[in-house]
C-alpha positions as CSV (number, residue, x, y, z in Angstrom):
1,X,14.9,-28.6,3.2
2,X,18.6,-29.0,3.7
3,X,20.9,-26.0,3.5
4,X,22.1,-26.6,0.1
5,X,18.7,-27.4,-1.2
6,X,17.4,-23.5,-1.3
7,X,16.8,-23.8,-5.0
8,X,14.5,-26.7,-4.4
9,X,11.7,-24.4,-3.6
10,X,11.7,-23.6,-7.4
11,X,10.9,-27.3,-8.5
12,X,7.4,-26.5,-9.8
13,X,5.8,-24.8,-13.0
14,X,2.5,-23.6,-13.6
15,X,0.4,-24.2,-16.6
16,X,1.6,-20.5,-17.3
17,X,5.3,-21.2,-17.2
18,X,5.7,-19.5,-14.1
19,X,7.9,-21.1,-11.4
20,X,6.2,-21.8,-8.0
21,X,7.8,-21.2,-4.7
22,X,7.1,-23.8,-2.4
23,X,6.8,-22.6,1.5
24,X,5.9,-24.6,4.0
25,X,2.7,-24.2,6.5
26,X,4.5,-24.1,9.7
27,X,7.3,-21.5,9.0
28,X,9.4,-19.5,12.2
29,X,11.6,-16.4,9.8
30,X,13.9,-16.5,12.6
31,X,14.8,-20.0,12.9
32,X,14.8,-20.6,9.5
33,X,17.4,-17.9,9.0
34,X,19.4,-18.5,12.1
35,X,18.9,-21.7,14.0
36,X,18.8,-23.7,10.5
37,X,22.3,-23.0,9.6
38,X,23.5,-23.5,13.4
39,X,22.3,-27.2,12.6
40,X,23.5,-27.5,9.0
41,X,26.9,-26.8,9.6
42,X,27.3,-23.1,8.7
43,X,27.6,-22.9,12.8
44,X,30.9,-21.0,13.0
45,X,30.2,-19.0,9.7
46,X,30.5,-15.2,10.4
47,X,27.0,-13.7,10.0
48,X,27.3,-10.1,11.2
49,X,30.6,-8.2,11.0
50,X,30.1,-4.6,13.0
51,X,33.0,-2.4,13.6
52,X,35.7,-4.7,15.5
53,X,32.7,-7.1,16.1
54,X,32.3,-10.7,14.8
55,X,29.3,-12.5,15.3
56,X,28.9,-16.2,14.4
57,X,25.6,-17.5,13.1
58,X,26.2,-19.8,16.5
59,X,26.4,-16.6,18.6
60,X,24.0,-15.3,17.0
61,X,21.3,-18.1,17.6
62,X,22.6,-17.6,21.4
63,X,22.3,-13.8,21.3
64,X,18.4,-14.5,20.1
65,X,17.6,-16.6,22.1
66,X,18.4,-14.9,24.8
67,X,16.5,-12.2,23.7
68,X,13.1,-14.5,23.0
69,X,13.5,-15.7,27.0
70,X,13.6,-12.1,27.8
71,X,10.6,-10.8,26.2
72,X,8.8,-14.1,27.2
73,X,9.8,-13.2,31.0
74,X,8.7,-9.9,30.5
75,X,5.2,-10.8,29.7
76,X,5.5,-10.7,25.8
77,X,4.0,-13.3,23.9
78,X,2.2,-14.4,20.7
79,X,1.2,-11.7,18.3
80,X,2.3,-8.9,20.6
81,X,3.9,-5.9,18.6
82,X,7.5,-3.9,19.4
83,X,8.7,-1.5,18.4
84,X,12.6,-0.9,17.7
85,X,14.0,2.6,17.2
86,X,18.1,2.1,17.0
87,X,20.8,3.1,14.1
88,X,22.4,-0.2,12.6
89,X,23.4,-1.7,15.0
90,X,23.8,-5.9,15.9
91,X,21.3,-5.2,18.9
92,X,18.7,-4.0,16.0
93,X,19.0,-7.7,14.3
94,X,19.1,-9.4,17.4
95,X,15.8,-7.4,18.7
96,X,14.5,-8.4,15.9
97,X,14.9,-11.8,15.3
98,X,14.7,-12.6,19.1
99,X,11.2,-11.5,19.2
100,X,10.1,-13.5,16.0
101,X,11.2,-16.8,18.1
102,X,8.5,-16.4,20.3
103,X,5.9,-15.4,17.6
104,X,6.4,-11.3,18.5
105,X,6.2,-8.9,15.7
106,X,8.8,-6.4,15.6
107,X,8.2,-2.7,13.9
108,X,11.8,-1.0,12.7
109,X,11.2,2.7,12.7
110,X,13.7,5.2,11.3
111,X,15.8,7.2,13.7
112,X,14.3,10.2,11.9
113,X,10.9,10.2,12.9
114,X,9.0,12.5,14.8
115,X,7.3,12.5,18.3
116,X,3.9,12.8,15.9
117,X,4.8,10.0,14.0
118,X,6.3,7.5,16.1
119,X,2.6,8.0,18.5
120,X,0.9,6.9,15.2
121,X,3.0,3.7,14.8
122,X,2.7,2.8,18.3
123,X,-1.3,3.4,18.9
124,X,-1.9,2.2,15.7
125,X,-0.3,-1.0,15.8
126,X,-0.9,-1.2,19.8
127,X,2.9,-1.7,20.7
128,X,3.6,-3.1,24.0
129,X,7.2,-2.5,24.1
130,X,10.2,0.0,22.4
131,X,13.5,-1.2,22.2
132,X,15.9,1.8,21.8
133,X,19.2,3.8,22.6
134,X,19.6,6.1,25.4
135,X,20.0,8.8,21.8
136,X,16.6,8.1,21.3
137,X,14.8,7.9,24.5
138,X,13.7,11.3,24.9
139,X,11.3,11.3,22.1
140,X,9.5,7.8,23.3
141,X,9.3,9.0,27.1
142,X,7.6,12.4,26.0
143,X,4.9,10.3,24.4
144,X,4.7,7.7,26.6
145,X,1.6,8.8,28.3
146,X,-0.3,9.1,25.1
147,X,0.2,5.0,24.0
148,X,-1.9,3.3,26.6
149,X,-0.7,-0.3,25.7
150,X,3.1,1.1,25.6
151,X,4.5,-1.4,28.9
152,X,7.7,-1.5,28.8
153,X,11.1,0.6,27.2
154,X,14.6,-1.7,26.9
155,X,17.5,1.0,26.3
156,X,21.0,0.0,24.6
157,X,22.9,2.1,27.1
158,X,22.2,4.2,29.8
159,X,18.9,4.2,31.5
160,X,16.4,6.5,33.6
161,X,13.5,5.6,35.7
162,X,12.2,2.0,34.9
163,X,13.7,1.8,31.4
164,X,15.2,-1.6,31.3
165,X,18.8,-2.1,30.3
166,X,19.2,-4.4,26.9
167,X,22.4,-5.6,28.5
168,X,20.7,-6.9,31.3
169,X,17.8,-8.4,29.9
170,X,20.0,-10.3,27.8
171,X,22.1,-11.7,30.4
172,X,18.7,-13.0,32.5
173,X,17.3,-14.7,28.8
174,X,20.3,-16.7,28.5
175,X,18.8,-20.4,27.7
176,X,16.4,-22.0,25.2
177,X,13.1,-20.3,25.1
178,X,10.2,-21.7,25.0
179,X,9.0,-23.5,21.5
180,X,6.0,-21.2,19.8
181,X,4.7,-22.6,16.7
182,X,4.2,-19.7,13.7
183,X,2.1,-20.4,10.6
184,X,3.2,-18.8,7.0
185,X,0.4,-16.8,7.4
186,X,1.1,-15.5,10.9
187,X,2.3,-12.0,11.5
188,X,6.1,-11.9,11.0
189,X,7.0,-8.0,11.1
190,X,5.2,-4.5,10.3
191,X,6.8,-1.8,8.1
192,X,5.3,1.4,7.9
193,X,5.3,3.2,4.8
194,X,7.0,6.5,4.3
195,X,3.9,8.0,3.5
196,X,4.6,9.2,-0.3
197,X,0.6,9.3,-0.6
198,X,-0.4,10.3,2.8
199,X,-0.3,9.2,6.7
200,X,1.9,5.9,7.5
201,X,0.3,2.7,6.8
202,X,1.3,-0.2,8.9
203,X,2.7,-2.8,6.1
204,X,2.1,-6.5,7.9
205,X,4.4,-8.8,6.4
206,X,3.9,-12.9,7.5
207,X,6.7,-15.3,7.8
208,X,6.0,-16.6,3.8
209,X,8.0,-13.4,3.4
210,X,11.5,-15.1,4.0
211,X,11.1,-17.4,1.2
212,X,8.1,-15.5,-1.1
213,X,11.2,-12.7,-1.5
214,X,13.9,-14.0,0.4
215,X,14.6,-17.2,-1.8
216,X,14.3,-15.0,-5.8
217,X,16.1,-12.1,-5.1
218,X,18.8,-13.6,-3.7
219,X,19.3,-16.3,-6.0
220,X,18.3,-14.0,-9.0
221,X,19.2,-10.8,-8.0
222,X,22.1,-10.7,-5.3
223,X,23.8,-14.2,-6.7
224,X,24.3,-15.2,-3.1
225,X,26.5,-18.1,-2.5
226,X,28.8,-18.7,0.7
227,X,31.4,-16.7,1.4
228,X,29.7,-13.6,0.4
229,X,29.3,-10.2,2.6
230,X,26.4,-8.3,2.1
231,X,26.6,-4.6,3.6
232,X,25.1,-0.5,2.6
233,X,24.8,2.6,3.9
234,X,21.2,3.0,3.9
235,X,19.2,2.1,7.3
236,X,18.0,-1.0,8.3
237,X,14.5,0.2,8.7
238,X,13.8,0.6,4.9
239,X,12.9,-2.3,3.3
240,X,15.4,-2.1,0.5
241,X,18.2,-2.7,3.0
242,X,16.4,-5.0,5.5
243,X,16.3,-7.1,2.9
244,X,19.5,-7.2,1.1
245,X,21.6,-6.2,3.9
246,X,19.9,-8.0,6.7
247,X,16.9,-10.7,6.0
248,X,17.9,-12.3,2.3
249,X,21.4,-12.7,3.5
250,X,20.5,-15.0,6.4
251,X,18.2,-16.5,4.6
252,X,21.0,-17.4,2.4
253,X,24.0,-17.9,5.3
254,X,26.1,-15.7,4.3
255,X,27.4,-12.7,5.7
256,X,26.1,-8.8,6.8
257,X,28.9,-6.2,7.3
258,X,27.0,-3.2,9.1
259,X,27.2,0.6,7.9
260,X,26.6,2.2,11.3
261,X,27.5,5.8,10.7
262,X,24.1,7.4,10.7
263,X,24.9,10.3,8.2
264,X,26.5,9.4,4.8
265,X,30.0,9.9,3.3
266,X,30.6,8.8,0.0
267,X,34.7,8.2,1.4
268,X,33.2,6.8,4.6
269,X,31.4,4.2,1.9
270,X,34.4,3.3,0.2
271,X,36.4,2.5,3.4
272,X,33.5,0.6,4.2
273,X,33.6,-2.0,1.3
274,X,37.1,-1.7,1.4
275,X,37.3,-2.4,5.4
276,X,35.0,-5.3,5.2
277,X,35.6,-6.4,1.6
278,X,32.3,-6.9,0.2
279,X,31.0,-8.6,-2.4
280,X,27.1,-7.3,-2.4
281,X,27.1,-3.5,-2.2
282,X,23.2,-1.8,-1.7
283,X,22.8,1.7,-2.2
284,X,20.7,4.1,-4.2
285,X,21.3,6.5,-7.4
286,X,22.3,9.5,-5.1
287,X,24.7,7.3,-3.4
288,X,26.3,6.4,-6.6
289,X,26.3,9.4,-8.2
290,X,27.9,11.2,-5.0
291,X,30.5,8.5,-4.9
292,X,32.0,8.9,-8.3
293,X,32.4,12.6,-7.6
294,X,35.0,11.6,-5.1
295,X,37.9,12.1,-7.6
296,X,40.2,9.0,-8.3
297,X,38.1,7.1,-5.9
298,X,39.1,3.5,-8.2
299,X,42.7,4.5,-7.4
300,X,42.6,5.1,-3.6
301,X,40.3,2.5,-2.8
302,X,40.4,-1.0,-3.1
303,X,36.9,-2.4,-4.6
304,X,38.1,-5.3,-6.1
305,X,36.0,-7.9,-3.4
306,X,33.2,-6.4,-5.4
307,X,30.5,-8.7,-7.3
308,X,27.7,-6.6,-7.7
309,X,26.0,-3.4,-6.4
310,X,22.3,-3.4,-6.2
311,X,20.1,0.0,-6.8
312,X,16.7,1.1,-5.7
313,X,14.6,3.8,-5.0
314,X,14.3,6.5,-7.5
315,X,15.4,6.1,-11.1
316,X,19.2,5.1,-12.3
317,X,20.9,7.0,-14.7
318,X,22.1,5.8,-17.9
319,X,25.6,8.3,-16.9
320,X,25.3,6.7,-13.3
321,X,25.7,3.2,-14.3
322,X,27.4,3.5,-17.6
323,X,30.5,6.0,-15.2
324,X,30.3,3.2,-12.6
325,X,31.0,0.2,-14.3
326,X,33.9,2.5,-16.4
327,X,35.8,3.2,-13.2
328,X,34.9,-0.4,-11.2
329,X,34.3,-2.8,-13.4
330,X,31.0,-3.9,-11.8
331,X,27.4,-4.1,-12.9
332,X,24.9,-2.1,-10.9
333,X,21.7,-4.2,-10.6
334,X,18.8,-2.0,-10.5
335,X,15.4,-2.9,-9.3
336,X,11.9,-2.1,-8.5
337,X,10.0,-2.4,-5.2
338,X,7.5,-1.3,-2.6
339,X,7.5,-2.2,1.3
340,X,4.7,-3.8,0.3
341,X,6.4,-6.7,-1.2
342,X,9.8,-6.0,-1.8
343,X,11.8,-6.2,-5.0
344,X,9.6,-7.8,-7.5
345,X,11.1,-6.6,-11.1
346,X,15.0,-6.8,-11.3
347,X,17.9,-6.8,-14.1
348,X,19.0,-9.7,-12.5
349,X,22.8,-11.2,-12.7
350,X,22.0,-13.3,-16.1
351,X,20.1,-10.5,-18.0
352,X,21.7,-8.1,-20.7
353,X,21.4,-5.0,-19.2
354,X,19.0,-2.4,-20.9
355,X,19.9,1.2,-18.8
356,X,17.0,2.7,-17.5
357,X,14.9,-0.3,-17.5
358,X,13.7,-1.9,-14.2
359,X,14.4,-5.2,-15.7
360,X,11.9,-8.0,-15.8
361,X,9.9,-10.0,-13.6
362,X,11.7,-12.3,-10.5
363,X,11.2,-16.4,-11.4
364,X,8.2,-17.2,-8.8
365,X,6.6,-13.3,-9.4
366,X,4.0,-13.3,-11.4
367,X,4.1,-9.2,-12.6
368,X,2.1,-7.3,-15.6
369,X,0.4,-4.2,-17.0
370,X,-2.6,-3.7,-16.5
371,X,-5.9,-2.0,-16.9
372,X,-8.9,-0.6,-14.8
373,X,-10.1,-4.0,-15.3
374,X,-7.0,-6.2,-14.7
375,X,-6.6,-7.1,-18.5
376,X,-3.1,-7.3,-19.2
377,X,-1.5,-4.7,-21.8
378,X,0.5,-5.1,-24.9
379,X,3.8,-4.0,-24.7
380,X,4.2,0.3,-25.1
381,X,0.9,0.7,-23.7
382,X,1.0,2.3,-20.3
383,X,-1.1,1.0,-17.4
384,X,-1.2,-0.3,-14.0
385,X,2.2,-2.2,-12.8
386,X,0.7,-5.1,-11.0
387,X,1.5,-8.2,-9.0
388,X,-0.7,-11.3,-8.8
389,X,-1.7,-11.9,-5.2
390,X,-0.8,-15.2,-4.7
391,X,2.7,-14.4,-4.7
392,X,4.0,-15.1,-1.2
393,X,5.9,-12.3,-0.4
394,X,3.3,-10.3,-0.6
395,X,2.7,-8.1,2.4
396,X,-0.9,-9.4,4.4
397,X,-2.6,-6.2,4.6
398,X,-2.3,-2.7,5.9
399,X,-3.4,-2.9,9.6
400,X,-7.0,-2.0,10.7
401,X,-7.2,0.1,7.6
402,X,-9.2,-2.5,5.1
403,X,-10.6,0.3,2.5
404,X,-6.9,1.1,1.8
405,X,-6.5,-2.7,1.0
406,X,-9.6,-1.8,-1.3
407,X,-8.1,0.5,-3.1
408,X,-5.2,-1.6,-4.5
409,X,-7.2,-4.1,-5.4
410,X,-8.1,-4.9,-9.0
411,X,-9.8,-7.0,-10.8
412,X,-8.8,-10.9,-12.0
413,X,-6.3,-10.8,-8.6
414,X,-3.8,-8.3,-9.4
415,X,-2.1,-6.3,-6.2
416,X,-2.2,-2.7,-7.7
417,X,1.1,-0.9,-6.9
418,X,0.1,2.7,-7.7
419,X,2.4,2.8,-9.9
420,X,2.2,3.4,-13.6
421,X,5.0,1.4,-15.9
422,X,5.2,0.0,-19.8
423,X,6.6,-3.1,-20.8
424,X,8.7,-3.6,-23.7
425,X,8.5,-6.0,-26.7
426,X,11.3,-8.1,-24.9
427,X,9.7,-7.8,-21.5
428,X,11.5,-5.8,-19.7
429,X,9.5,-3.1,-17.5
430,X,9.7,0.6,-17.8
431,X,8.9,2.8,-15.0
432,X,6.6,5.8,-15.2
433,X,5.4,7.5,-12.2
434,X,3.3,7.1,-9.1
435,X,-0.4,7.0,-10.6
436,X,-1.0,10.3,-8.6
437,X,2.4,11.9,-9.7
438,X,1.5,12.3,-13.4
439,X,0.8,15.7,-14.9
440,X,-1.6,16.6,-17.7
441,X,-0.3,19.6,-19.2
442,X,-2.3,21.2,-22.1
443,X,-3.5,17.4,-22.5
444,X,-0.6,15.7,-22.6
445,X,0.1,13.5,-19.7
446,X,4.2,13.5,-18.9
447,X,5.8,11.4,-15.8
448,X,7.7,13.3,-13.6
449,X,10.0,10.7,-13.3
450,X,11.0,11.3,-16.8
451,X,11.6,14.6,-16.8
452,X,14.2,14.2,-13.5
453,X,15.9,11.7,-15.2
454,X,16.3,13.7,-18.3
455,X,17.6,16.7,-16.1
456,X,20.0,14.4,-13.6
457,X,21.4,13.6,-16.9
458,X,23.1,17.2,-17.4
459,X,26.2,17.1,-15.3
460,X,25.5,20.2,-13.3
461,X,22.5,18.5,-11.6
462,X,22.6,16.6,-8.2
463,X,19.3,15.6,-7.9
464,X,15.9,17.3,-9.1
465,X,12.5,16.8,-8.2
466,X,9.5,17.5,-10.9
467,X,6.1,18.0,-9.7
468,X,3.0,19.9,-11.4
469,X,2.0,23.3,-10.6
470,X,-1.3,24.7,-10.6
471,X,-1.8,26.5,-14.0
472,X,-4.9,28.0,-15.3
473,X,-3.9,27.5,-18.8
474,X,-1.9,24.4,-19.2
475,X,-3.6,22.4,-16.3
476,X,-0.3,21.0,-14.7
477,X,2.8,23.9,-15.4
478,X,5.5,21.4,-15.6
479,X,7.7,22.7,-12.3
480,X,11.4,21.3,-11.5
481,X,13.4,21.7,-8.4
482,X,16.9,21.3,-8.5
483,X,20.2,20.7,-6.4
484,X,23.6,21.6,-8.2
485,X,26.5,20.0,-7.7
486,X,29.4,21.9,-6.1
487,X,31.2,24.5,-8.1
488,X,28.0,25.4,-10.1
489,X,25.9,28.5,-9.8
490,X,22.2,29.0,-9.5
491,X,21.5,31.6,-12.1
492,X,18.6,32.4,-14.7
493,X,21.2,31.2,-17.4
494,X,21.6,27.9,-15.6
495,X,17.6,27.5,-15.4
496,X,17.7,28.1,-19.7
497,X,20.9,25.8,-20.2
498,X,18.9,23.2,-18.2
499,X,15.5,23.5,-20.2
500,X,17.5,23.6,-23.5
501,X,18.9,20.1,-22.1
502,X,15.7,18.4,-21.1
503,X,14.3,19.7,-24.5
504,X,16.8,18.0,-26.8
505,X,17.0,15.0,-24.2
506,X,13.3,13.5,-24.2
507,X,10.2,15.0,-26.1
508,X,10.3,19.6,-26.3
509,X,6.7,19.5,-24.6
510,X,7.5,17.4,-21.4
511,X,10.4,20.3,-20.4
512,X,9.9,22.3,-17.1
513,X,8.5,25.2,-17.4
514,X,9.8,26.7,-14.2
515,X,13.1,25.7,-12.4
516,X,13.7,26.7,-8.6
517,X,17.3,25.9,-7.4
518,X,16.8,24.9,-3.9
519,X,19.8,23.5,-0.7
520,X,17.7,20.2,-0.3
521,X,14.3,18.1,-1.6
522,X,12.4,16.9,1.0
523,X,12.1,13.4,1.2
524,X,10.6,10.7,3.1
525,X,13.1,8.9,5.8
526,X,14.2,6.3,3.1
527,X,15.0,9.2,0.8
528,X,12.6,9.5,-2.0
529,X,11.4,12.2,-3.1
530,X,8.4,13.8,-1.9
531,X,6.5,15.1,-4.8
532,X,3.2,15.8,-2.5
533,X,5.1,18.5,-0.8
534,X,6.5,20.0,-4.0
535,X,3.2,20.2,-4.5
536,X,2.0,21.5,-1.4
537,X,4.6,24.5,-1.7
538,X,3.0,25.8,-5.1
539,X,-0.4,25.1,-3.1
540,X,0.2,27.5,-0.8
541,X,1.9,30.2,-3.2
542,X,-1.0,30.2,-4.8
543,X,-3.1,30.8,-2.0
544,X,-0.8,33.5,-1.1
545,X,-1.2,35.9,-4.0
């Protein structure tokens, strides 16, 4: 397939109407992405723009492959696991990458993990190596002695002991490394979850992914074509940005401006697209919503290399995107998605928006509502929001742990998501909750996710986070936790002003009984919500009294 051919991979229809996504048996991710637009004349094309950095896609297939020939020379080979714990960064993408060339598997972690955590990923997916910054040593070397296969440690910066320096590593790969053949199939990366349901699963990806994900989102999705710059302030490590900010953009040759402060400032973002002019913007609801409260922002920044932002991860306002496009001109495309497959329902670039809808179905995605049985659902009825398996960017399993791939398994082939969703009579797709996040009060069953949405709507409200508490009359007490926005106060009145809103907003019955004002909501390390703690906290008042 030649480099202006990506849209040849949807040349087939199924007797269902749904468009096929060719991939090929013998598929490398990395020199797909990489090495293929080296040869097809995209050589000196900027792929990764990083502070005062410029990296061609030629340097880049340099930088890689000097990476492969050090891993290789270090004993790495085939189906051997990594793990990389940096910030953004262009040694994160080349780690990455590299390693793929050779048939490793690299595992991003987030920065914010702990000791506990990071000791699961690595036993549990039997790591041989960690590729880190000197920041972020500390916590590997204290645990070192508890991951048996854990062999080697390659620092970006300074180093102690027999940590090996990244800088010098690279400068011994430089060369071709040697040729390893990779299947579709094969391993490609792990992702572990963020463990909204319970301990981190290791999501196994193969190299399908590229172009079972790669190739729809960013043709439908993104609307990537050359010239553009792709770039967010979220961290590489979650799958929302890995893709759109890292993966899909290669895969399209284009461009990846890197966010690398490791903290977020909604100013900070603006000089950011302003800095690097770009034209695909990934960030989340919170991120938007704490951007327009910077005051004038469309007057002191320029915006205006803008095409599209992208949303994900918790639910976007109707005021959010309605306040946005106002002040920028610019659609924000929202989506939904799991690690384990990535976006899958979008409002795509050629859709009339509907606000508050996740949009429909990708071409090539074969998505429904289902029952306990895998029936499909008419529209309005609520069930399970499910892919079919065949789709190829579906993640391979969850490693060593085959009754968890049991348990989203239903009938007639459908990937269960765990999450519950309604479909419209125009087919776009609602979102309702996580199946385990819903709350039967006096017999009603109400989505959290609802009633947040309905609160973040009052303009005193950051962010909230609903959750059911223990109640021995109504069964779930509808419960909200909620972060105000600067300059309001956290009094009883404010709790009643709220409940009046969420009363007249959405249906009386689904409003929160109880309101606790509270700094911060916990949240995994790609910053949703942990409702399981909310819970947890009402757990253990009760046990208290």
């Amino acid at each position: 397939m030649k480099s202006m051919d990506i849209d040849e991979t949807f040349h087939r229809m199924d007797s269902k109407g749904f468009y096929k996504l060719d991939v090929p048996e013998k598929l490398n991710m990395a020199r797909l992405i990489v090495d293929f637009w080296v040869e097809y004349g995209r050589a000196q094309d900027v792929a990764i723009y990083y502070e005062d950095q410029k990296i061609t896609y030629q340097e880049l297939k340099e930088l890689t492959d000097s990476f492969a020939n050090a891993l290789h020379k270090l004993g790495v080979s085939k189906g051997n696991r990594y793990v990389i714990r940096t910030p953004n960064q262009p040694e994160y993408q080349i780690s990455f990458l590299g390693g793929q060339k050779i048939g490793a598997v690299p595992i991003p972690t987030n920065t914010m993990l702990r000791e506990y955590e990071l000791e699961h990923i690595i036993n549990n997916s039997e790591a041989v190596a960690v590729i880190t910054t000197t920041k972020y040593t500390e916590a590997i070397e204290n645990i070192r002695p508890k991951c048996k296969t854990l062999k080697h440690i390659i620092v970006v910066g300074e180093t102690v002991g027999d940590q090996i320096p990244f800088e010098q590593i690279m400068t011994e790969g430089k060369g071709v490394p040697p040729y390893v053949e990779t299947l579709k199939d094969d391993q490609a990366y792990f992702l572990y979850t963020s463990g909204t349901t319970g301990p981190a699963k290791g999501v196994v990806h193969g190299h399908r992914f590229i172009i079972g994900a790669g190739d729809p989102i960013g043709k439908y999705t993104m609307g990537l074509e050359r010239g553009d710059i792709c770039g967010g302030p979220t961290a590489l490590t979650w799958m929302y940005a890995l893709g759109h900010n890292f993966l899909f953009a290669f895969r399209w040759g284009v461009s990846t401006a890197i966010y690398s402060d490791e903290r977020f400032d909604p100013e900070r973002a603006y000089e950011f697209i302003e800095r690097f002019k770009n034209t695909i913007f990934a960030g989340t609801p919170t991120i938007y919503r704490m951007m327009l409260a910077v005051e004038d922002a469309e007057k002191k920044y320029d915006t205006s290399s803008l095409k599209y932002c992208l949303s994900s991860g918790e639910p976007l306002l109707a005021e959010t995107w309605r306040e946005w496009m106002r002040r920028f001109n610019v659609k924000i495309i929202d989506s939904m998605g799991q690690t384990e497959a990535h976006e899958f329902c979008t409002t795509q670039t050629s859709l009339p928006v509907k606000v508050g809808s996740m949009g429909k179905p990708l071409p090539g995605i074969e998505v429904a509502i289902v029952n306990d049985k895998g029936e499909q659902l008419p529209p309005g009825e609520m069930g399970h929001l499910a892919i079919r398996t065949d789709h190829p960017g579906l993640f391979l399993e969850y490693f060593k742990m085959p009754e968890q791939m049991k348990e989203v398994s239903l009938p007639n082939n459908w990937y269960d998501t765990k999450d519950l969703a309604t479909m419209d009579e125009d087919g776009y797709f609602w979102y309702g909750s996580r199946s385990d996040d819903i709350m039967t009060c006096r017999g009603y069953r109400i989505s959290p996710a609802e009633v947040e949405t309905a609160l973040q709507e009052h303009e005193a409200v950051l962010e909230s986070g609903v959750a059911g508490a223990p109640d021995p009359e109504m069964g779930d007490k509808v419960k909200a936790w909620v972060v105000l926005h600067e300059g309001f106060e956290p009094t009883p009145e404010m709790a009643i002003t709220l409940q009046d809103h969420v009363k007249a907003t959405i249906a009386p019955f689904k409003y929160p009984r109880e309101i606790e004002f509270i700094e911060e909501l916990p949240k995994t390390s790609s910053g949703k919500i942990l409702r399981r703690e909310l819970r947890s906290w009402e757990k253990e008042k009760l046990e208290k009294k």
